[in-house]
C-alpha positions in Angstrom: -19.3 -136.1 -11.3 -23.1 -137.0 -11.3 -25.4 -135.1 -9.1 -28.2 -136.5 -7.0 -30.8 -135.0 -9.6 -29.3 -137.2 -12.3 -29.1 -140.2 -10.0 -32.2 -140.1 -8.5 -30.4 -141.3 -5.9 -32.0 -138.2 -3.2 -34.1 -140.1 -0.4 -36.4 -137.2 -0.3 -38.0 -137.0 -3.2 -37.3 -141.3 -4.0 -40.5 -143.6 -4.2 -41.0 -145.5 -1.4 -41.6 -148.7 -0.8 -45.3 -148.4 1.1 -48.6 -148.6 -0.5 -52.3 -147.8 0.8 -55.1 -150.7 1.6 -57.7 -148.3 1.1 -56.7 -145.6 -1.7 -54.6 -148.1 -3.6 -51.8 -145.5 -4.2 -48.4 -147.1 -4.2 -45.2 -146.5 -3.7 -45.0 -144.3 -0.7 -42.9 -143.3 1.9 -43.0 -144.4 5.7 -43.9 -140.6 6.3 -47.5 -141.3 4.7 -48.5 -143.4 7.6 -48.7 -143.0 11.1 -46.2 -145.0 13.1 -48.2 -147.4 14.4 -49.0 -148.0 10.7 -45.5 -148.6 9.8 -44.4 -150.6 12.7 -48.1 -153.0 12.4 -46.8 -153.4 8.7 -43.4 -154.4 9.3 -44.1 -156.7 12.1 -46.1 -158.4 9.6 -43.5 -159.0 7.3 -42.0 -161.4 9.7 -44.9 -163.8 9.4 -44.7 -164.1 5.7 -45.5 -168.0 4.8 -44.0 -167.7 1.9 -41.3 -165.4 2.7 -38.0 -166.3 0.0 -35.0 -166.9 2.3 -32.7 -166.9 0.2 -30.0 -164.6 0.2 -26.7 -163.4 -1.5 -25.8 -160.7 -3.6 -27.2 -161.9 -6.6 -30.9 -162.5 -5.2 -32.4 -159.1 -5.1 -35.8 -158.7 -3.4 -38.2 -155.7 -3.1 -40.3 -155.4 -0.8 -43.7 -153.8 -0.6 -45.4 -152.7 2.3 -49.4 -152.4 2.8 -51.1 -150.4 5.1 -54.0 -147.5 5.9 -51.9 -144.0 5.1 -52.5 -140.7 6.8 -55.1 -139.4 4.3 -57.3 -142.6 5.0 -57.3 -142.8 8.7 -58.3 -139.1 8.8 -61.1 -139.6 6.2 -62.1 -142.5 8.2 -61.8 -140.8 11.4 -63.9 -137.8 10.3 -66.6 -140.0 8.9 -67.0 -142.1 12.1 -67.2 -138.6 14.0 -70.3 -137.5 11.5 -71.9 -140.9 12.2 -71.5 -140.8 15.6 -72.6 -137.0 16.0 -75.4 -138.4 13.7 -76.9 -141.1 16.1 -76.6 -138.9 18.7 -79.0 -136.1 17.1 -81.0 -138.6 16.3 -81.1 -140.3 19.9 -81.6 -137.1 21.3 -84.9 -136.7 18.7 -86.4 -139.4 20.0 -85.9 -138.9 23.8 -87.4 -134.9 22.9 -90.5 -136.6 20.7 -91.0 -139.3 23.7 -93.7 -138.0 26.1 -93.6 -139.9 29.8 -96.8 -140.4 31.7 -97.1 -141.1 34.8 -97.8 -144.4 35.8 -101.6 -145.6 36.8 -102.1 -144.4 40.5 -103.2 -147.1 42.4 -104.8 -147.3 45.6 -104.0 -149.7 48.7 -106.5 -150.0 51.5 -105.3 -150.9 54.9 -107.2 -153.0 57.1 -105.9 -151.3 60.5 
């Protein structure tokens, strides 16, 4: 009897069917990307134009699914952080380097 090395047949270590919008790496698993990831990337499989309906045992479709993995999303994260800590030193530069004076003091006679 085969074995699941031979196979190839051991969903843990099989391709999957996912690949990355920003990285470009292919076939990988749903455990690559966050869940909202997944579930915004097979909700969009329903809205295919051009989805083939056809179906029967000998029609065989594959299926590949796009979206931003794990890796990504925390390179992006991190590198909005630094930008954001960024304008922030830089905000708090200017308010230090901006001097306030007081305004002109003006004078209002009364008549009484």
């Amino acid at each position: 009897m085969a074995k699941a090395e031979e196979l190839s047949t051991d969903w843990q270590r099989s391709a999957g069917d996912f690949s990355c919008s920003i990285c470009r790496r292919k076939r990988l698993t749903a455990q690559d990307f966050s869940k909202k990831q997944v579930d915004k990337a097979l909700e969009s499989l329903q809205s295919i134009p051009e989805k083939d309906i056809r179906n029967g045992q000998e029609i065989k479709t594959v299926l590949f699914i796009t979206a931003v993995c794990k890796k990504c999303m925390e390179e992006k994260e991190q590198k909005e952080k630094e930008e954001a800590a960024a304008r922030r030193e830089e905000r708090e530069q200017a308010i230090a380097a901006t001097e306030l004076e007081a305004p002109p003091r003006v004078e209002i006679l009364s008549k009484f």
